[in-house]
N, C-alpha and C positions, 0 to 999 in steps of 0.2 A: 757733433764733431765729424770731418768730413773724415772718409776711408782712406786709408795711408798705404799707398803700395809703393812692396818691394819688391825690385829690378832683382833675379838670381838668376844665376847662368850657373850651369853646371856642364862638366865633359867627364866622358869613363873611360875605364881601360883601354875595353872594346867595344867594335862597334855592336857587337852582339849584346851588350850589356845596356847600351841603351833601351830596349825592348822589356827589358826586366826594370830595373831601376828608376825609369821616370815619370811612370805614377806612385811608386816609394817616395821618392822625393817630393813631390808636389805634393802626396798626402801629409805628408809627415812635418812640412811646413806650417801647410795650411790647418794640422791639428793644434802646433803649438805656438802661431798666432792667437788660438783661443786666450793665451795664456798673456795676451801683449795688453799694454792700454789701450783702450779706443777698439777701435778697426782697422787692419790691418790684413791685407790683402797682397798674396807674395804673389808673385806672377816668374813664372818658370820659362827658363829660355834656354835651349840645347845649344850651347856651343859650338861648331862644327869646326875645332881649332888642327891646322897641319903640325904633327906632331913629328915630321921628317927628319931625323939627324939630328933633333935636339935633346939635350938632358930632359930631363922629368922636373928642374926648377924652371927651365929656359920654357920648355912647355907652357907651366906652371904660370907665370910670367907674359907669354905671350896670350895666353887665355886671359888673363888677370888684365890686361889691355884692350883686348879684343871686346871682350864684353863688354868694357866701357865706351864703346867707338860703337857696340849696335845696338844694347838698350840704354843705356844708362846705368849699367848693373853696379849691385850696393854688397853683393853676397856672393862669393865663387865658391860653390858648394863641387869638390873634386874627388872622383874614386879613384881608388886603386885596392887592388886586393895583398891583403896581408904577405899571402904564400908563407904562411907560418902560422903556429897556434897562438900567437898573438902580436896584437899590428901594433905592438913599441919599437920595433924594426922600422917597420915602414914611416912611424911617424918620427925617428932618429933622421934617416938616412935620405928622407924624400921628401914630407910635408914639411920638416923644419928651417930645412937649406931652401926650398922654396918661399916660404911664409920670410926668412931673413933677406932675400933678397928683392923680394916684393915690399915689406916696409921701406926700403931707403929709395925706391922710385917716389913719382912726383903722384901726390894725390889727384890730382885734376884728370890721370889720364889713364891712371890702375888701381884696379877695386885691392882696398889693402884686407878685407876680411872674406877667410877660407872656412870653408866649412869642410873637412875630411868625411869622406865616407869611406870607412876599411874594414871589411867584411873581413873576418877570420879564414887561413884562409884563401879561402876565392867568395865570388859571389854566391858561388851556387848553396853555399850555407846556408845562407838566407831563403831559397826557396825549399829546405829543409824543416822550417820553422814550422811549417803548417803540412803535415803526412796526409790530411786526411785530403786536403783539397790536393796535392800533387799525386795521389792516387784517383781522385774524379778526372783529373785533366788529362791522365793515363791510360784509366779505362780499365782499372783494375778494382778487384773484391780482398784478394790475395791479401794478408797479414804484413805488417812492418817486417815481422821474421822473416817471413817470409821474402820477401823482396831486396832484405836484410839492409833494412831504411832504419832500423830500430835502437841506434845512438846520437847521442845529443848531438845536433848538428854543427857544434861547433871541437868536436873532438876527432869530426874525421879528417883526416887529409887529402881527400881527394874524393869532395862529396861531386864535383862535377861527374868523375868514373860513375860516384855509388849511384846517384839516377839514372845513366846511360846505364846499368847495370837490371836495375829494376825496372827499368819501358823494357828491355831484352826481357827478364823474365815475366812480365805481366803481357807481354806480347805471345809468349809459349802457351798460355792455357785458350788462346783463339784458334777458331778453325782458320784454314787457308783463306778462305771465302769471306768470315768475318775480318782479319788481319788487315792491315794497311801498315805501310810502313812511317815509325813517328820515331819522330827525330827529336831530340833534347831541346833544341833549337825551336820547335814548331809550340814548343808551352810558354817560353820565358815571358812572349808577353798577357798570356793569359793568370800565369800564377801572378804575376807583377800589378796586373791591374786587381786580384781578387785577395791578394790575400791578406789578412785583415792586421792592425797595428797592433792591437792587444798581441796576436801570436810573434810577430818579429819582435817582440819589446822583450820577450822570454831570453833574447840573445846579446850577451854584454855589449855584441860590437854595435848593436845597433841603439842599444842604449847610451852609448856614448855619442854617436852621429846624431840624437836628439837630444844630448847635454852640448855639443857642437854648434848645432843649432841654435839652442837657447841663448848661448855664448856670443854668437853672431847678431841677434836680436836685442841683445843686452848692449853689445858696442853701438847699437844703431840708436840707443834709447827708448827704447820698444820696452822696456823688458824691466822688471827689479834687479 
C-alpha cells in the first residue's frame, strides 16, 4: 500500500512560540499516524499568515485558505493559549465562531478541518511538563523548591513569570565569570525539540490536542 501524506499547516499565537511548538506538533502527528491504516505520513508546514486588524475567526479563515493556495493542506492545526485554567473559553469564544465560519466557505479552496492547540494557560505550561530537562537547559542542580518550579504545571497562572523566575534564581548560585546572561527565550526551542510525549501527555490540554488530532485523522478516513 502506497504512503498517504497529509498536507498540515499550522500558525501560533506568537512568533516566539513557533520555536517551541513545532517539533510538538510534527512529533505528535507523526506518533499518532502510528495509529492510522496503511502509511501515513503528515508533512508540516508553518503558515506565515498576516494577522493585521483581523478578528481571530477572519484569521482563522484566512489561514484556512492560505494553506490550501501553498500546499494543498488537508489539517489547520491553530494555537492560541487559554489565558485561563481552562481553554473552554477559548474554545467558546474563538475556535467555534472560527470552525462555523469556515464550514460554510467553498471546499475547493479552505481546509474545513482544525485542529486546536490550547495550552492552559499560556504555552509555557507545557515546557513545565518535564522539570528535569528545563533545569539541564538552565544549567541548574538547584531543587523544584527551590526554584519554586514544584506545582503541577497546569495550576500556575503565570508559568511563563515562574521560569523567568527560576533562570533569575539558578543564575544566583554562578560566579560572575561563570554566568552569561539567558533569556527564556534562548531554550523554547531547545525544550521543544527535546522534550519527550510521554511527559506533555501528563497534561490534559495536551491530551486533548491529541484526541484533536485523532479527530482530524478520523474525518480524513485515516482513522477508526
Amino acid at each position: 500500500m502506497a504512503t498517504k501524506q497529509v498536507f498540515i499547516g499550522y500558525t501560533t499565537e506568537g512568533r516566539t512560540d513557533v520555536r517551541f511548538l513545532e517539533k510538538i506538533i510534527e512529533r505528535s502527528f507523526e506518533e499518532i499516524a502510528f495509529e492510522c491504516f496503511g502509511d501515513v505520513e503528515p508533512v508540516i508546514w508553518h503558515l506565515k499568515v498576516n494577522k493585521t486588524g483581523l478578528t481571530f475567526k477572519e484569521y482563522a479563515l484566512l489561514a484556512a485558505r492560505q494553506g490550501v493556495d501553498d500546499i494543498g493542506m488537508m489539517i489547520l492545526c491553530i494555537h492560541v493559549d487559554a489565558d485561563g485554567p481552562t481553554n473552554q473559553n477559548a474554545l467558546d469564544t474563538m475556535i467555534a465562531p472560527a470552525q462555523e465560519l469556515i464550514n460554510v466557505q467553498d471546499n475547493k479552496t479552505t481546509c474545513k478541518i482544525i485542529v486546536p492547540i490550547i495550552p492552559v494557560q499560556m504555552m509555557e505550561s507545557w515546557m513545565l511538563a518535564d522539570k528535569v530537562l528545563l533545569k539541564t537547559e538552565i544549567g541548574t542542580t538547584k531543587t523544584d523548591n527551590e526554584l519554586k518550579i514544584d506545582r503541577a504545571p497546569e495550576t500556575i497562572a503565570d508559568p511563563k513569570f515562574i521560569i523567568e523566575e527560576a533562570i533569575r534564581i539558578a543564575q544566583q548560585e554562578k560566579t560572575k565569570r561563570r554566568r552569561r546572561e539567558l533569556n527564556i527565550s534562548d531554550i523554547y526551542l531547545a525544550i521543544g525539540q527535546k522534550i519527550s510525549i510521554e511527559k506533555l501527555s501528563q497534561l490534559q490540554s495536551y491530551r486533548q490536542f491529541q484526541d484533536n488530532i485523532r479527530r482530524a485523522y478520523r474525518e480524513l478516513h485515516l482513522m477508526k
